[in-house]
C-alpha positions in Angstrom: 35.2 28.1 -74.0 35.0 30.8 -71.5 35.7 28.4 -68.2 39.0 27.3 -70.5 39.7 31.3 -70.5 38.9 32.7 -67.3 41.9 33.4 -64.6 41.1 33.7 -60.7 40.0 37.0 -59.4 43.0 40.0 -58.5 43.4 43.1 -56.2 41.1 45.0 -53.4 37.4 43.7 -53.1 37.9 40.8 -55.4 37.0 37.0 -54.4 40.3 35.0 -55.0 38.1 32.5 -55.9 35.8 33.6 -58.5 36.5 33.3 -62.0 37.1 36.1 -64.2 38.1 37.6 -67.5 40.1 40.2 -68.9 39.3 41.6 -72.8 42.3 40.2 -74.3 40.7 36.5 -73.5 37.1 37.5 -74.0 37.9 38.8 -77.8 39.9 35.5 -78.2 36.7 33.5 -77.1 34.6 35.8 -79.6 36.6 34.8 -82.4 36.7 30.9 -80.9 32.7 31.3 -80.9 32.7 32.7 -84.6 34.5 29.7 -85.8 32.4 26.9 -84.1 29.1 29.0 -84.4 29.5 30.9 -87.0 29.5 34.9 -87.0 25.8 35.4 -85.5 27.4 35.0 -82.2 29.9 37.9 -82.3 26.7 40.4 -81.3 27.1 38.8 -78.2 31.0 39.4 -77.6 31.4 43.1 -78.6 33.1 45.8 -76.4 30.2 47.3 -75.4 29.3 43.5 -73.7 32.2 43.6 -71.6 32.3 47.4 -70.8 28.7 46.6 -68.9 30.6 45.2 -66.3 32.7 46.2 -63.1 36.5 45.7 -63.9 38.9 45.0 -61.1 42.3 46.2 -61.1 43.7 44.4 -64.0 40.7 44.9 -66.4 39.3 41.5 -65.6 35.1 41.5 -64.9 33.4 38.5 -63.4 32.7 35.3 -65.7 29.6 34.1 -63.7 27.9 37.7 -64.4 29.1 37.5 -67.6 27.6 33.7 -68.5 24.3 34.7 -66.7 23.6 38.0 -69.3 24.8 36.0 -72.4 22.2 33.0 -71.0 19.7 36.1 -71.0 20.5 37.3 -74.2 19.8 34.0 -76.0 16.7 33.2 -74.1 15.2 36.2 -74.8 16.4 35.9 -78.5 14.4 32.8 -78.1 11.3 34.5 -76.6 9.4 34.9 -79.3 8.4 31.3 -79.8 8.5 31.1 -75.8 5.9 33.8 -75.7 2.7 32.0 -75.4 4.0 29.9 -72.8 5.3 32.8 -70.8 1.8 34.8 -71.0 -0.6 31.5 -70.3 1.9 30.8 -67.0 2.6 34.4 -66.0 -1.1 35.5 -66.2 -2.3 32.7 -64.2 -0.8 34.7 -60.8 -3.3 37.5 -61.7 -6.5 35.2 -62.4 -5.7 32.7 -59.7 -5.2 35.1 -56.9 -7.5 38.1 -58.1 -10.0 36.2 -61.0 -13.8 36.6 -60.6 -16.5 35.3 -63.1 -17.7 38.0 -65.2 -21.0 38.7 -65.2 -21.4 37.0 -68.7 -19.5 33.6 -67.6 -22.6 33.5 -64.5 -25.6 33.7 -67.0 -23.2 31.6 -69.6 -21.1 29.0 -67.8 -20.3 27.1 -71.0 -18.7 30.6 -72.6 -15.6 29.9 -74.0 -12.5 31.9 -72.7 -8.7 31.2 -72.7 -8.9 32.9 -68.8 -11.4 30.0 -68.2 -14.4 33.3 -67.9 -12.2 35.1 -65.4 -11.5 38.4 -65.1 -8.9 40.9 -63.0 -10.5 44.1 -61.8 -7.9 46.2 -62.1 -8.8 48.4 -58.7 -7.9 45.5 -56.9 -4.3 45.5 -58.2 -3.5 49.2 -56.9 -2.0 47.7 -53.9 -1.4 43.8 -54.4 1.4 42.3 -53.7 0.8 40.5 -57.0 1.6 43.8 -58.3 4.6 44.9 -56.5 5.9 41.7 -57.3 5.4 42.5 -61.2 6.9 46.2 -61.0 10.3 44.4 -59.1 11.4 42.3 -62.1 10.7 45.2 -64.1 12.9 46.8 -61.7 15.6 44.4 -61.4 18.5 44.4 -63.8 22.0 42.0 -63.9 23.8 40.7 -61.6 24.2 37.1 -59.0 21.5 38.8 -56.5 19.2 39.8 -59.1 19.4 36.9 -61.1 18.4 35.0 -58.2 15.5 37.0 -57.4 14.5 36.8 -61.1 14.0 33.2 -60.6 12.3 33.5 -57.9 9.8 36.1 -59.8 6.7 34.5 -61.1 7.0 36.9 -63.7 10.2 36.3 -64.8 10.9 34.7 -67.9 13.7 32.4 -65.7 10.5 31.7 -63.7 8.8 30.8 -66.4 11.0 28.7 -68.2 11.2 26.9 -64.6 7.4 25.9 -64.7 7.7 24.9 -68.2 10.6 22.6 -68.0 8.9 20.9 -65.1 6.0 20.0 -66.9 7.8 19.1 -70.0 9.9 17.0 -68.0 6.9 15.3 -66.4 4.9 14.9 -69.9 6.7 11.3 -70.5 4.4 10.9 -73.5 4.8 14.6 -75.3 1.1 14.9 -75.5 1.5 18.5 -74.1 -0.9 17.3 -71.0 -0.1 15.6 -67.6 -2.0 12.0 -67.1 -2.6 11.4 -63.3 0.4 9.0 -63.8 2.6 11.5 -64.5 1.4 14.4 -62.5 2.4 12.0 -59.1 5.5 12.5 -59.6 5.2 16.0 -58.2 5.7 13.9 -54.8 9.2 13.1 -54.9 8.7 11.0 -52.3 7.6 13.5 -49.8 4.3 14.5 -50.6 2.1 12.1 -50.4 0.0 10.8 -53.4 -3.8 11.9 -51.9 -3.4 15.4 -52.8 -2.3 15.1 -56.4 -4.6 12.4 -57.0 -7.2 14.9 -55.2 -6.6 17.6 -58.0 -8.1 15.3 -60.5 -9.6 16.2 -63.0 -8.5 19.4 -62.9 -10.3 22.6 -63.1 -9.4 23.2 -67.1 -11.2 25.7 -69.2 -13.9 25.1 -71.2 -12.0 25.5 -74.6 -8.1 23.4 -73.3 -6.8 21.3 -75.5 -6.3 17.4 -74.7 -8.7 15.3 -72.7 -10.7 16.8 -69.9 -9.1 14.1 -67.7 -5.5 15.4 -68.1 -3.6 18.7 -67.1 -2.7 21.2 -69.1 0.0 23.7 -68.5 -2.4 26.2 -67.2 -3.8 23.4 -64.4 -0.4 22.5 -63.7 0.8 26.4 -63.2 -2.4 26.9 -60.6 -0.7 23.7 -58.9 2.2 25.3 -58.3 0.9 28.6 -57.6 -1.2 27.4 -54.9 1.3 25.2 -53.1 4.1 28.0 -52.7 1.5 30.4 -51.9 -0.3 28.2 -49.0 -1.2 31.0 -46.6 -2.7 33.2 -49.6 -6.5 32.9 -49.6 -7.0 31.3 -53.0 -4.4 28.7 -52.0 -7.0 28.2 -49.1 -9.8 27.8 -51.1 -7.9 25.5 -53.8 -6.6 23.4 -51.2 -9.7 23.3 -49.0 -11.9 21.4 -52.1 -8.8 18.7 -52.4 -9.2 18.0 -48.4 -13.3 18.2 -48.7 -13.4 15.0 -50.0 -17.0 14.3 -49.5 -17.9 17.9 -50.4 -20.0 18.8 -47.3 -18.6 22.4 -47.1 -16.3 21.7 -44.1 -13.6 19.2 -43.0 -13.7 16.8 -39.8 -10.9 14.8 -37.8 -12.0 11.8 -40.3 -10.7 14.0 -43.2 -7.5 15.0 -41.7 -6.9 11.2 -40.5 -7.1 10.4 -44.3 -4.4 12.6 -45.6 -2.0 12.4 -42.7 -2.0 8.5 -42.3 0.3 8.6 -45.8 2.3 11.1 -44.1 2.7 8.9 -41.2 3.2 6.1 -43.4 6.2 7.9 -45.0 7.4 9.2 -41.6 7.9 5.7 -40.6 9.3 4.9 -44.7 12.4 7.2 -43.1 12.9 5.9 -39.9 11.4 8.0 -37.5 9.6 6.6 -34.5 6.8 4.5 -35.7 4.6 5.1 -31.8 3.9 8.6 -33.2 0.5 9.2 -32.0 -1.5 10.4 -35.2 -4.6 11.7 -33.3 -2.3 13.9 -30.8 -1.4 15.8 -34.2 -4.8 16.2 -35.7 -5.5 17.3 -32.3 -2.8 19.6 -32.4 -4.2 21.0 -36.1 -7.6 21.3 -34.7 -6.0 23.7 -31.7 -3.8 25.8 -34.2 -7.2 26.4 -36.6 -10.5 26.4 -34.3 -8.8 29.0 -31.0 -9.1 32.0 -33.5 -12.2 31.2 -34.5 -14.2 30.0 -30.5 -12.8 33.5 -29.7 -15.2 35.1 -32.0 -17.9 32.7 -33.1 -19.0 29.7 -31.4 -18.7 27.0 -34.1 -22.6 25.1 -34.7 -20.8 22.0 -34.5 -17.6 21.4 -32.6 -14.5 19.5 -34.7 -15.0 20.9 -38.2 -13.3 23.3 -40.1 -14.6 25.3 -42.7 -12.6 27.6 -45.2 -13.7 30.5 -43.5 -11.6 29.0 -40.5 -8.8 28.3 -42.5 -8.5 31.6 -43.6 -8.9 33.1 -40.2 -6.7 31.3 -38.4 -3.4 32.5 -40.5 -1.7 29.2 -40.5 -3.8 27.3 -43.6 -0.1 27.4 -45.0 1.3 24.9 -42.0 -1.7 22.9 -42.2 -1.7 22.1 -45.6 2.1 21.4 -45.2 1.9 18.7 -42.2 -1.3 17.1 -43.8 0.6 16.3 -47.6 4.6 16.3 -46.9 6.4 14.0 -44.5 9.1 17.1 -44.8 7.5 19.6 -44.2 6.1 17.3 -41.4 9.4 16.5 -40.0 10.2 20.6 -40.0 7.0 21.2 -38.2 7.3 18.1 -35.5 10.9 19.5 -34.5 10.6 22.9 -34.4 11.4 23.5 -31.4 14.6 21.5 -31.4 15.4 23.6 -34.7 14.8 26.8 -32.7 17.0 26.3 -30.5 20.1 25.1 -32.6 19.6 28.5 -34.2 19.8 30.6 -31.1 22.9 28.6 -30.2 25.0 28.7 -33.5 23.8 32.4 -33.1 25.0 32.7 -29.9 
């Protein structure tokens, strides 16, 4: 109804392009939206609705503003049967990147908690950026920009909502847990399927719901925490047990070989050049992680990597990348080439 009403944008700082409406339309489409959906809906088109927004010269405001707060107005009309979801996925952030055991959860690992027996100290929140990032969507209020960076808030509820349309997309049964099966499909066909199949079982707490071989929302929302977060030391340590395969406490050019082969298997899937010499990139990994680290300490045993290195050499994030995702791969392996179309489109 409102795309049938809106007229194209008129006078000084206006976008020709970009849909608007004036009031005369926008009280036509209230009383349009009573009729279909009956009167509940006219909260949502009063005057003081369209007086929120920026009117150009013939009284018109934007309708893409306009859509986004009514979308937000119903969603959070919705929230409070959306509230347990949003709290499980927005507090896992806080335990996953500043969660210790309690003292209670090391004499009694079996104690039953919904944080899994972790807990935030709040001293260590002063200054994280897990904090700032909080106290910004607080901050932010409407508009194209904003709504953006709401979705790219963790703490959003439009963040949220993301994560938990993801997995309920993936849940093909509707158990309300992820079966390996279905978590593969987190590939896409560029990640390869070692580090998914890695994350099983996943680390649930000791009271989740469904069988301890599936994942549950709160498994699934680490997932995703660690992977966009792949410099961050958590991420580090959550990726470093998926590539320690044999659990010896530090990773060797046999481990890397394992997870890159699928990437190079997948390289070649897309047509790239099949000669691409997989040990001159593990090589190359070695270089980017161990220099930092001979500087300082001379390793025991040349040609492994420990987490310690990982998180000292500042580039965990890229490794992570070029060892599970053919793109992120292919961004790496032409950088250079990428760098330089840059500088000349800039030039």
């Amino acid at each position: 109804m409102l795309e049938e009403a809106a007229v194209m944008g008129l006078g000084p700082g206006v976008d020709p392009g970009e849909p608007r409406i004036n009031y005369d339309l926008f009280t036509q489409v209230a009383s349009e939206a009573a009729a279909r959906l009956g009167p509940a809906v006219s909260a949502l088109f009063s005057a003081a609705t369209f007086l929120k927004f920026e009117r150009d010269a013939a009284g018109a405001i934007s309708l893409p503003l306009l859509q986004q707060y009514l979308a937000r107005r119903v969603a959070n009309a919705r929230l409070p049967s959306f509230l347990p979801n949003y709290l499980q996925i927005a507090s896992r952030k806080l335990l996953l990147f500043h969660g210790r055991h309690s003292r209670q959860q090391r004499r009694s690992p079996n104690t039953s908690s919904s944080s899994g027996g972790l807990v935030v100290r709040l001293g260590e929140l002063v200054n994280s950026p897990v904090m700032a990032e909080l106290q910004e969507m607080l901050l932010l209020g409407p508009g194209a920009e904003q709504e953006r960076d709401l979705y790219n808030n963790w703490f959003s509820l439009q963040s949220a909502q993301r994560v938990l349309a993801t997995f309920t997309s993936w849940d093909l049964d509707g158990s309300g847990t992820l079966s390996k099966q279905e978590f593969s499909a987190i590939s896409q066909g560029a990640m390869t399927e070692l580090p998914p199949q890695r994350s099983w079982p996943p680390p649930l707490p000791p009271n989740a719901a469904g069988p301890r071989d599936e994942m549950d929302l709160l498994a699934f929302a680490d997932f995703v925490l660690a992977w966009d977060h792949r410099n961050h030391p958590a991420a580090v340590g959550y990726f470093f047990k998926i590539s320690d395969i044999q659990h010896k406490g530090y990773l060797t050019l046999a481990d890397l070989y394992t997870f890159f082969r699928e990437v190079h298997g997948l390289w070649v899937a897309m047509g790239e050049y099949a000669d691409l010499d997989v040990y001159d990139v593990l090589d190359e990994v070695m270089d980017m992680v161990k220099p930092a680290v001979m500087d300082m300490v001379k390793p025991a045993v040349p040609g492994r990597i420990t987490k310690a290195d990982l998180a000292s050499c500042k580039v965990a994030g890229t490794v992570f990348s070029i060892l599970a995702n053919v793109d992120q791969f292919y961004q790496y392996n032409y950088r250079e080439s990428f760098m330089q179309q840059d500088a000349e489109d800039g030039a």
